[in-house]
N, C-alpha and C positions, 0 to 999 in steps of 0.2 A: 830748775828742779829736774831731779832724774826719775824714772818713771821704771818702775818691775810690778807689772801688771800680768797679774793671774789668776785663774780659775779657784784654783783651789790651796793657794800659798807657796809655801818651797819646802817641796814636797820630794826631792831627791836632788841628790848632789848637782848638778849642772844651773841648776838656779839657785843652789846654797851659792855654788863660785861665781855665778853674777851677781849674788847682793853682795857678797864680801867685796867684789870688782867694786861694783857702784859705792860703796861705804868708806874703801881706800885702807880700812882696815877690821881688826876682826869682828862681830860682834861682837864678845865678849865686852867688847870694850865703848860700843856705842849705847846710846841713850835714846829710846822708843816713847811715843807718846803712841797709844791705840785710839781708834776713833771708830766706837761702834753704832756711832748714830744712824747710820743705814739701816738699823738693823728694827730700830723703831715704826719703820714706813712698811712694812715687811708682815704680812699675817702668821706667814710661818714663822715669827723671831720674835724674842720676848725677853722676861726678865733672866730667865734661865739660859737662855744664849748668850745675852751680853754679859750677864759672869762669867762664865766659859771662858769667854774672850779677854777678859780684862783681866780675870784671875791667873790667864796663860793655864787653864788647866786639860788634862790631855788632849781635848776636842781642840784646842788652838796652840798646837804645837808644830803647827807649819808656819805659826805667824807669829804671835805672844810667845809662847814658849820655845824661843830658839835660843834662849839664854845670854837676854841682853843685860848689859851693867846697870840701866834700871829702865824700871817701866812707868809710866805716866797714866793718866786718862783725858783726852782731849773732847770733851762733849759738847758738840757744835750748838744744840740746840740754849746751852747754858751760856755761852760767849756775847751774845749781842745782853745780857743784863747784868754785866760784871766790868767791861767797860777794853778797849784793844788794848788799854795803857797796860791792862795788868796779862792777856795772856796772847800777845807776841811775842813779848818777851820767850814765853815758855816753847812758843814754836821756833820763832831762831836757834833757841839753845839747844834743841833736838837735832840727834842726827838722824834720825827717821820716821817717818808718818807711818803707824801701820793700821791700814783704813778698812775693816771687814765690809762683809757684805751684805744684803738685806734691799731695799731697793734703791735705786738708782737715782728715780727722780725727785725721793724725798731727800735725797745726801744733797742730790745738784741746788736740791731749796736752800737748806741748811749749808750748805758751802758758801752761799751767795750773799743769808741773810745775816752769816754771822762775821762778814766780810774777811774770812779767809780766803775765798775763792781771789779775792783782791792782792791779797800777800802773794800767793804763789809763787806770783814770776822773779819776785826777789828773791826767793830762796833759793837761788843755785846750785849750792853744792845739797841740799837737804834730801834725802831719798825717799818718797812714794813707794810704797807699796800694798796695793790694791789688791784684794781675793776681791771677785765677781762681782758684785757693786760696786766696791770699792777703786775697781780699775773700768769699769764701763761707764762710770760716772766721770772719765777723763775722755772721753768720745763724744762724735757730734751727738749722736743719736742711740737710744737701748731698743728702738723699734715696741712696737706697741705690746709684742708678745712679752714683753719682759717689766708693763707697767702694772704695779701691783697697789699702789699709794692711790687711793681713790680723789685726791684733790689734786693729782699733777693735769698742767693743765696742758701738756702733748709730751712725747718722748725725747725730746731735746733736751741733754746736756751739755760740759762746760766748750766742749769742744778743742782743747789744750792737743789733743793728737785728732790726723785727720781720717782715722777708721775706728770702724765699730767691733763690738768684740761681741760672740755668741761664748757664754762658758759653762761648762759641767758638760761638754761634748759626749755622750756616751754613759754621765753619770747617771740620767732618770731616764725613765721610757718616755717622757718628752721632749728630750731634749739627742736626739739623733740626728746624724748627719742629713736625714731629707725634713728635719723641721728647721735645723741651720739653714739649710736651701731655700725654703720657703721662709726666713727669715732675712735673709741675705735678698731675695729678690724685694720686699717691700722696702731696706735699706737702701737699695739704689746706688751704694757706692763703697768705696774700700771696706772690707772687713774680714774676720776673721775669725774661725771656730776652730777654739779652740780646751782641751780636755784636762782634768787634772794635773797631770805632767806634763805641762807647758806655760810658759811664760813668752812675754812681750818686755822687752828691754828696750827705753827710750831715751838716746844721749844727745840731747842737743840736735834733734830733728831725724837722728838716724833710727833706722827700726831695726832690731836685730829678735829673733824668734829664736827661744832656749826653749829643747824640748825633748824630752824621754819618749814621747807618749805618741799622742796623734792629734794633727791639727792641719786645718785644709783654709788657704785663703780665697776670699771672695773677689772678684771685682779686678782693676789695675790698680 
């Protein structure tokens, strides 16, 4: 699987021309399932957001509405009582996951128990792309400052890349460079704070940082 993990979507041209990169060809022409289930664990997200996002209506027009040939809905928590026979299918045939945001630990539940998290590694050519849940929940850890799902039972997620990601760098008054810091030191290891115009592009173990904006790495 290829990985375009970001804060806040693709959000100006240089991470438009990394997903086109990772897709092999244009949108227009690929086929999205969205996956708002993060967004259920999340106090600040609701029935009003997750149509936003499925609907592709202007609030998710960095994600959903970048005008793909069709759109899907992939609702994890619905998957373990419908049975894998019927919706792997629907994930192989997709050429990209576009996974919103919301919390972390409750996606990392839901990835695991709807045994998607399990598919993943076959899906090679298939493209990831994660806004701020949705890409933090591909890291070891969201650090504590970032768990909001009151039944997670520590900050450990899938771990699929080996750094953490801090996002909306700059977007709230809590979320600045010296609470990245102080987030970054209880993480203890690689990470990464980074702001709405920035992405994490990940190819087969390489890391490459696409970015307009401002983003500061933590760690080695």
């Amino acid at each position: 699987m290829q990985l375009l993990l970001t804060s806040g979507g693709v959000t100006n041209p240089s991470i438009h021309s990394a997903l086109v990169q990772l897709l092999g060809k244009p949108i227009a022409e690929c086929h999205a399932l969205c996956v708002p289930t993060a967004q259920w664990g999340h106090p600040m997200c609701g029935p009003a957001s997750v149509r936003g996002f499925v609907a592709a209506e202007p609030a998710g027009r960095h994600l959903s509405g970048l005008g793909w040939a069709s759109l899907g809905v992939l609702e994890l928590t619905a998957l373990p009582t419908i049975g894998a026979r019927r919706w792997v299918p629907w994930v192989r045939e997709a050429d990209v996951l576009l996974v919103d945001g919301g919390d972390a630990t409750y996606l990392c539940h839901w990835l695991r128990e709807s045994g998607l998290a399990g598919l993943l590694p076959s899906l090679g050519d298939t493209v990831w792309v994660g806004v701020s849940a949705g890409s933090m929940v591909m890291t070891p850890r969201v650090g504590t400052y970032f768990v909001e799902w009151p039944a997670a039972p520590d900050d450990r997620t899938l771990g699929v890349v080996d750094f953490s990601i801090f996002p909306h760098l700059d977007a709230f008054p809590t979320n600045t460079l010296a609470d990245a810091q102080r987030w970054a030191a209880e993480i203890g290891g690689p990470a990464y704070a980074i702001d709405e115009q920035t992405a994490i592009k990940v190819v087969g173990g390489c890391v490459e940082v696409v970015s307009e904006g401002r983003w500061t790495k933590f760690g080695s």
